[in-house]
N, C-alpha and C positions, 0 to 999 in steps of 0.2 A: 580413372573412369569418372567422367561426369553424374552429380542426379542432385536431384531437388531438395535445397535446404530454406528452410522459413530463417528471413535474414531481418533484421530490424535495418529499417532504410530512414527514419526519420524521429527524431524526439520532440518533445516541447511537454512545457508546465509553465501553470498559472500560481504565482503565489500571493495571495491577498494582501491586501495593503495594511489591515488594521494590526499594530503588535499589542501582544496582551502579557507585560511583563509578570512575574512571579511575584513583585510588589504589589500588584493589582488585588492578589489573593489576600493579602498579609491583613485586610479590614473583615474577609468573610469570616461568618460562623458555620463554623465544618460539626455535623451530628455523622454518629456513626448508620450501623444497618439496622441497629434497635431503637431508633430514634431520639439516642440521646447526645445529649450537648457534650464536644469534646472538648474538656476543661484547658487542654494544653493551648497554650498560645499559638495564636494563628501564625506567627511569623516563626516558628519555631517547629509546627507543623509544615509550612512551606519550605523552609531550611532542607528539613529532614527527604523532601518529596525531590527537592533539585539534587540533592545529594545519591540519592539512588534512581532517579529519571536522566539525571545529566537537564533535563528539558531546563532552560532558563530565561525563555519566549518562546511564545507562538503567536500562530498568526490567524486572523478570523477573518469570514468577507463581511465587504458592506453589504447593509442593507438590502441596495437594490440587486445584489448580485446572488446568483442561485446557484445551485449546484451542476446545472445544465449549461450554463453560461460560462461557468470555468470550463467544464467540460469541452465545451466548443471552442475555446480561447487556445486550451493548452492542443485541442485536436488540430486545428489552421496551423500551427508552428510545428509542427509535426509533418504536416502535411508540405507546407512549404520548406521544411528541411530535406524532405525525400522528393524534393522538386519532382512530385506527382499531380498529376490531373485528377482532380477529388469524382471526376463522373467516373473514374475508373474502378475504384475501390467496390471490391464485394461485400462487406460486410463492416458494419459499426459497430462495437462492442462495449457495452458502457458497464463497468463493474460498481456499484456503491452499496448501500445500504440502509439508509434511508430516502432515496429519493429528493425533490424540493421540500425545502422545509420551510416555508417563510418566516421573514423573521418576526419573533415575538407571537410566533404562533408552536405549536407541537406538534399540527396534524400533518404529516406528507402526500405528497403528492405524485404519483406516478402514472397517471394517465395524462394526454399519450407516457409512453415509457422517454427515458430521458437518451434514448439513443436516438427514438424518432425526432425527437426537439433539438438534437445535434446535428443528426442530417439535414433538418428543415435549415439550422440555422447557419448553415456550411453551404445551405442554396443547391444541395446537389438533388439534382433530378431524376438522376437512373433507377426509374423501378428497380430493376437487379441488382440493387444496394439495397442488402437488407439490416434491417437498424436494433436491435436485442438487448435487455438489460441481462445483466448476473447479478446473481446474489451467493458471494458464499466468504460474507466475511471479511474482514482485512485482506487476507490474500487473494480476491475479488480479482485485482488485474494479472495478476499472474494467474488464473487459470484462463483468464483471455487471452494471453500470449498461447496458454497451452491448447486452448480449444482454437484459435486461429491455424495453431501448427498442425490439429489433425486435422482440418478441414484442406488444407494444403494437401497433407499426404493422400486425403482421401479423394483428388484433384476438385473439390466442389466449389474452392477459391482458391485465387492470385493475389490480393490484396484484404489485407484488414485490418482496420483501425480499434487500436486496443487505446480505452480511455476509464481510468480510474478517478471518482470525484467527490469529494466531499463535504459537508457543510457540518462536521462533529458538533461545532459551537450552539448549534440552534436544538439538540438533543440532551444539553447536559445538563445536570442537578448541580447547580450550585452550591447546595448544602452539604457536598459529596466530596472527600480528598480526591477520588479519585478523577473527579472533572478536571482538574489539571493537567492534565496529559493529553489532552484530546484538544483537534483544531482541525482547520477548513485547509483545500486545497485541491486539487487537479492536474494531473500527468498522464502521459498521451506518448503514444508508437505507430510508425505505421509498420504492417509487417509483411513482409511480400516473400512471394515464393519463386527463389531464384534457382536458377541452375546454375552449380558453382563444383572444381575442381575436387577431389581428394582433399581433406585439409583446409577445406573455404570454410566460410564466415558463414554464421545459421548457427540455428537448435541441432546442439547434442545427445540433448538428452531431457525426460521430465519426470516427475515422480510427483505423487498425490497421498495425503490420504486423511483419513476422516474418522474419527473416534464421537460415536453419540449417545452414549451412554450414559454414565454421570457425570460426565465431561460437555453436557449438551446446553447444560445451562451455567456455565463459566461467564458467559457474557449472553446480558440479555435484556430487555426490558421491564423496570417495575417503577414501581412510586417514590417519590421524594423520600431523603433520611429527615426532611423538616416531620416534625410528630404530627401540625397544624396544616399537612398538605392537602392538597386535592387527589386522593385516591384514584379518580377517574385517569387524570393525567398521568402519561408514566414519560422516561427519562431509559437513557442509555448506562444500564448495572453491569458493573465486572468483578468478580471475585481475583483478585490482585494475586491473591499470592495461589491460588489453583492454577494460576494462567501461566504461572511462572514455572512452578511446579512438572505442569504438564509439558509447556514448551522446552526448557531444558531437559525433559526425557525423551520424549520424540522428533523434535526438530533435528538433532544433530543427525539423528541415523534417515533420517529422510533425504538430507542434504546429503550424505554418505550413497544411500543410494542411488540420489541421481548422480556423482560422479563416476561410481562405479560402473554405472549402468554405461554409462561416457566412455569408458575405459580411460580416466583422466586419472594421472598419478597428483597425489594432494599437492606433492611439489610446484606442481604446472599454472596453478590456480593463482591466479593474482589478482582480484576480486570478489567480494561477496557483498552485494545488494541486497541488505535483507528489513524485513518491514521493520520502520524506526519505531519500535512500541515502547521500551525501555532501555539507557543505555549499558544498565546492569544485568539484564537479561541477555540481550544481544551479547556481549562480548562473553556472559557465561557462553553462551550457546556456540558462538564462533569457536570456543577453549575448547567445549566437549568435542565439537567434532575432529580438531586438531588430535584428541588424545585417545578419539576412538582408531587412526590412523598411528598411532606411536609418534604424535608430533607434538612437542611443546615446545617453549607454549607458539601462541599463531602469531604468524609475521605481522611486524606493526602496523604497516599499511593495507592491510588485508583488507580492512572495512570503512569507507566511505561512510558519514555518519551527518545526519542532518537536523537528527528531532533535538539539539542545544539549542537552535533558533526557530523551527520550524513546529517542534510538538509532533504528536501522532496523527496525523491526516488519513489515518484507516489506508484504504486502497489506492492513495495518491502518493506515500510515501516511497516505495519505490520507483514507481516512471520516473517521478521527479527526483530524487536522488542522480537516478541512472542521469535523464537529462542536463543537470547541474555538473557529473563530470564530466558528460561528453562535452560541453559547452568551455570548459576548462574553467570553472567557476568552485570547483575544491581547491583547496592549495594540497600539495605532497601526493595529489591521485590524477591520474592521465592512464587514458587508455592507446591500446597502439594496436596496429593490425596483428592478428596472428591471437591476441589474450584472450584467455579463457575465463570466464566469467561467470560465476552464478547469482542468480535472483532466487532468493527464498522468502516465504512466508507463513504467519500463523494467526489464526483468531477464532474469531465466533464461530460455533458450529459442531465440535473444535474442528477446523479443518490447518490438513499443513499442504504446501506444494511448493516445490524449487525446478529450477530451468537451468540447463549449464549452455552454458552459449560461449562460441569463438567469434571474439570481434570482427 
């Protein structure tokens, strides 16, 4: 029996040109959250950061490049990968978090919103292409995959372009360990609502959810750890090991959920795209849900992994992941017709959400 499944037809991502190696850090002075100076040596503090981040570059934009600009870069390759007619698409979808940020400056920018300056800058005409940012965090593009997919179900579009983008570099405290982990970047889907056999290719399945409690400010905005800052200005704050904490307790059973929801045996799985935040995190979190299924530990190939070179791009990490193996640009990871796949995510908010998808 035939029926309608939301099918990814196109990828693309933008990755900036500027690298900002871990040597780069080894001169700054890191103060902690009570504003004092941490005595340990900066290269010895960086050591210890690559050691449990895995991160050992990342990547920032230039200057004149904005967060709308990748946006639109990674959304055209996208587009011309699901060789579509961009007057066709019903909807734009731009996930981030801060908006443009210029550089050398702190204040964002979101008027117009940064999907209408995606559409403008994609030249597409059709009123009935309507242009929306989200906001919910890291996992920002994957709940645009998800809010595309009910919009499908609920027949009010055919087409829609999920773009996650970000400019972390122009938001962070340099006096902060934890500014190391964060970087620029943009990834991009188109997702169309196909009629496809028993068994085809599309969304299986989605799960969400959101804890805002004292979980609410884990990640958030406040002022410099320099003692001598500007109070006015604030900087992108994360409680490192809350985040860690929280996500190794509810991430695994969320990703549990949506397979189940799938009716997907763990075995079947041969992928997990999940947001590159930490590479010590992530593979706890891959391990718990292994052992919440009676499976250890998880197959080696299971997780596709990009923030060694790339850092944490907030809401671009996954597209672009995803994009980088469909392109065959991992080594030991290739997807084939028929794979079951999930996209997970966690961040600010706390918000969590995962997607099981058959290629």
């Amino acid at each position: 029996m035939s029926n309608i499944h939301s099918v990814i037809t196109g990828t693309g991502s933008y990755i900036p040109s500027i690298i900002k190696t871990n040597r780069d850090f080894t001169t700054h002075n890191f103060y902690d959250e009570d504003n004092k100076r941490i005595d340990t040596d900066p290269q010895i503090v960086v050591n210890k950061f690559e050691q449990i981040t895995g991160i050992v570059e990342r990547r920032y934009a230039t200057t004149d490049m904005q967060s709308s600009d990748m946006a639109a870069i990674a959304a055209k390759l996208a587009i011309e990968d699901a060789k579509c007619d961009s007057e066709t698409i019903d909807q734009i979808i731009v996930a981030h978090n801060f908006g443009n940020v210029v550089k050398h400056t702190i204040q964002t920018d979101v008027l117009p919103a940064l999907a209408s300056r995606v559409k403008h800058a994609l030249g597409i005409k059709n009123p009935n292409c309507i242009p929306y940012d989200i906001l919910f965090g890291c996992p920002g593009w994957v709940q645009g995959v998800i809010q595309a997919d009910a919009y499908f179900k609920a027949g009010i579009a055919k087409k829609c372009l999920v773009i996650g983008t970000e400019t972390l570099s122009r938001v962070l405290d340099l006096y902060d360990r934890d500014s190391m982990i964060f970087s620029d970047g943009a990834g991009a889907c188109l997702l169309e609502a196909i009629e496809t056999g028993e068994g085809g290719t599309g969304i299986l399945s989605t799960a969400v959810q959101a804890h805002c409690m004292d979980e609410v400010n884990f990640l958030n905005m406040g002022k410099s750890n320099y003692p001598d800052s500007d109070p006015r200005i604030r900087y992108i704050k994360m409680k490192g090991r809350k985040v860690y904490e929280y996500a190794m307790k509810y991430v695994p059973l969320a990703m549990k959920d949506c397979l189940d929801k799938a009716g997907v045996d763990i075995k079947d799985l041969k992928k997990v795209f999940i947001h590159q935040a930490n590479e010590k995190m992530d593979e706890g979190i891959i391990k718990a849900m292994y052992k919440l299924y009676g499976t250890d530990p998880a197959p080696k190939d299971i997780m596709p992994m990009s923030i060694h070179y790339l850092g944490n791009s907030s809401v671009a990490t996954v597209p672009t992941l995803f994009d980088l193996v469909r392109r065959g640009e991992k080594e030991q990871h290739e997807l084939n017709e028929g794979d079951i796949v999930l996209f997970a995510s966690v961040g600010a908010g706390m918000n969590i959400n995962a997607v099981c998808y058959r290629i």
